[in-house]
C-alpha positions in Angstrom: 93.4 -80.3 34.7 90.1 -80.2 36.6 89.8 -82.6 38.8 85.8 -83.6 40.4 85.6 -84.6 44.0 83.7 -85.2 46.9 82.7 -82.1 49.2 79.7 -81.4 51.5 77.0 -79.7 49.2 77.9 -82.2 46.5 80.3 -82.4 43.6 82.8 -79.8 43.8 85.9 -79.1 41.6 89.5 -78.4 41.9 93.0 -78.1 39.6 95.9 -79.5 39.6 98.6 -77.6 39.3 100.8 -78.1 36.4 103.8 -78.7 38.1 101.5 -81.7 40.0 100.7 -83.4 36.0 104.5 -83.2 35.6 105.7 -85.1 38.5 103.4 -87.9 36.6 104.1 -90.5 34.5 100.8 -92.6 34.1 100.7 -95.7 31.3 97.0 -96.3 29.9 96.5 -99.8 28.6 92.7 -100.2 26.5 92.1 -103.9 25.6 90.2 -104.8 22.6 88.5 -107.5 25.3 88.5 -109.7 22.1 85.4 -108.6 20.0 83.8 -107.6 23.4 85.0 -104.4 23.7 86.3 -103.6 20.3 83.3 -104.3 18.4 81.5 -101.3 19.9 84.6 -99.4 21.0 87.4 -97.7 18.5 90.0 -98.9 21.1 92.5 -97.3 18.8 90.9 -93.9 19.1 91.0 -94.2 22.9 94.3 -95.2 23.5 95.4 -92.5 21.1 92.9 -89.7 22.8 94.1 -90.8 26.3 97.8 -90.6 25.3 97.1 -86.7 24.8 96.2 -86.4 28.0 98.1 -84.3 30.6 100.0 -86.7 32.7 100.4 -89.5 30.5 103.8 -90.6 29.5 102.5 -93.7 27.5 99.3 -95.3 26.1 98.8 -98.4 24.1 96.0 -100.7 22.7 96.1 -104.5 23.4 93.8 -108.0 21.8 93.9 -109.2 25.9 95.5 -107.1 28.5 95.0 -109.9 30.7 96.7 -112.6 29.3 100.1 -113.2 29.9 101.4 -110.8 26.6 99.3 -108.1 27.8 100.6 -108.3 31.4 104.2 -108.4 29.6 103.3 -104.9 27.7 102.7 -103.4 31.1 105.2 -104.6 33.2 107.5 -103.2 30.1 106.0 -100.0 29.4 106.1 -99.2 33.2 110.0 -100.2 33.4 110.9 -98.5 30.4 108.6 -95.4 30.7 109.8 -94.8 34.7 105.6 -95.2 35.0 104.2 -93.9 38.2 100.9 -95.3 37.7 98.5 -97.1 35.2 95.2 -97.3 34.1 93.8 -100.5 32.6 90.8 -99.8 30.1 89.1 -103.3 29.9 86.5 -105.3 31.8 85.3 -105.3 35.6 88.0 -104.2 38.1 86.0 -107.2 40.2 87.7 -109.6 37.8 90.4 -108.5 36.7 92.0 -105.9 39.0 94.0 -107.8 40.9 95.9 -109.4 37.7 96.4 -105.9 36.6 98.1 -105.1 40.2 100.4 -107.9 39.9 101.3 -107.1 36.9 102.4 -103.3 38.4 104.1 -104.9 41.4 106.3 -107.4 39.6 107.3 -104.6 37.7 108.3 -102.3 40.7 105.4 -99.9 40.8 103.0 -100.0 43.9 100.0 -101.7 43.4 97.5 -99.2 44.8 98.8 -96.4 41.5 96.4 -99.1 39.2 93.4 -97.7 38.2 90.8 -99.7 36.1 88.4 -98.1 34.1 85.7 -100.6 33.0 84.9 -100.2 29.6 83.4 -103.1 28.9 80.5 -103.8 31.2 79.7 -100.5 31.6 80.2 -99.0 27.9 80.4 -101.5 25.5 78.1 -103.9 26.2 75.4 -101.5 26.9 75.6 -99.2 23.9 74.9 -100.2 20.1 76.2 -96.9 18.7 80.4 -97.0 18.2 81.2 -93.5 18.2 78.6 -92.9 21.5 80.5 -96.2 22.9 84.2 -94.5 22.1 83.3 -91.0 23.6 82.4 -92.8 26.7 85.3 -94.9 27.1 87.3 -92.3 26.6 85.3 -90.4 29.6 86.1 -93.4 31.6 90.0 -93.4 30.7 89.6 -89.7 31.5 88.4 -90.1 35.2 90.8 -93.0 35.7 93.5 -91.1 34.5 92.4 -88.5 37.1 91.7 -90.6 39.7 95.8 -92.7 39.9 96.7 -88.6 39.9 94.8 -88.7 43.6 96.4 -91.8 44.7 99.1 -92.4 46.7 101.2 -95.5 47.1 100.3 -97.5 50.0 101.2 -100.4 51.8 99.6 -103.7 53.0 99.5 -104.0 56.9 97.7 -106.3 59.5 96.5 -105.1 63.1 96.0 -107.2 66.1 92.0 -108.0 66.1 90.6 -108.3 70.0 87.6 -110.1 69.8 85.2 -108.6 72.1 82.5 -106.3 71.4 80.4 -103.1 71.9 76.9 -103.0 71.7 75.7 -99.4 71.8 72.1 -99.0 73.6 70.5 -101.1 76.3 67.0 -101.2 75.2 65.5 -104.8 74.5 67.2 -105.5 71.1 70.7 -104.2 72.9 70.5 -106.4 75.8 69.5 -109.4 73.3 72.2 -109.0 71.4 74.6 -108.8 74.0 73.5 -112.2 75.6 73.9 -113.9 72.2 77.2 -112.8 71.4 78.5 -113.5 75.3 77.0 -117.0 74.5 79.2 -116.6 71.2 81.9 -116.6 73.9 83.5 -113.3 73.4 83.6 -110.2 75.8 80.7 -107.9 75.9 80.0 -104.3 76.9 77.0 -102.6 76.9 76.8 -98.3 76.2 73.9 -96.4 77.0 73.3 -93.1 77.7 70.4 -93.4 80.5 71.7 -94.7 83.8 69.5 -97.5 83.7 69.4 -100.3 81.1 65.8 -101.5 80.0 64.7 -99.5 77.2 
């Protein structure tokens, strides 16, 4: 599987090795979104083209992933399919994302292997023709799919905040700023790289 990412002179490529796909076991989950989704979307022709994917040990398509049946279906699939991660094919991450990672925690799996591909705002809704609408959704599910292959499980943590700050230059704007947040009441220091502050 080719994988795109990030490098200096733009969008490179590299593969996962096979034996990497193997150690996976993704779920993918495309909701119907009512009419919103599957009225411009063959959700059933996603789920089914994502469930061929390398990787995936599991897809299936849902009326309303969110509600409380479709949340069921995933905590399920990701019990009884040993799931190391899911991708959600529905609406905005920004709304629904942390249901979905809920979901993947009550049923065991880590929170942070939930990927959500929004097919709705960003396909759907914006395309009149089905089968242009379908072979985009399923390039979504695609990059999700690739994308939970890149994650790794991580864990929540909190680090002591000192509340002072740094303000780097000493020019006008620098020494402004550093008055108004010492009248804030917290600790200031000032960097510059002259020897003399001023501008």
């Amino acid at each position: 599987m080719t994988v795109p990412s990030a490098s200096r002179n733009g969008v490179g490529f590299f593969t996962l090795h096979p034996l990497e796909i193997a150690l996976h076991r993704i779920g993918v989950f495309v909701c119907w979104c009512g009419s919103n989704i599957a009225a411009t979307v063959d959700v059933k022709k996603v789920a089914e083209t994502l469930g061929k994917e390398p990787g995936v040990a599991f897809a299936m398509d849902y009326q309303y992933m969110c509600s409380e049946g479709g949340q069921g279906a995933i905590r399920s699939a990701i019990k009884d399919h040993a799931l190391t991660g899911i991708v959600v094919a529905a609406c905005s991450p920004r709304m629904h994302e942390p249901t979905f990672r809920k979901a993947a925690a009550a049923a065991g799996l880590n929170p942070f292997m939930v990927e959500v591909a929004n097919i709705r705002e960003q396909c759907s809704w914006i395309h009149r023709n089905k089968q242009d609408a379908t072979e985009k959704a399923i390039i979504l599910g695609r990059t999700a799919i690739a994308k939970v292959m890149l994650n790794t499980p991580l864990t929540a943590g909190e680090s002591k905040v000192v509340k002072r700050a740094l303000v780097i230059g000493g020019g006008i704007a620098g020494i402004q700023t550093a008055l108004d947040v010492a009248d804030a009441g917290f600790h200031v220091a000032i960097g510059e790289r002259k020897p003399a502050i001023g501008g």
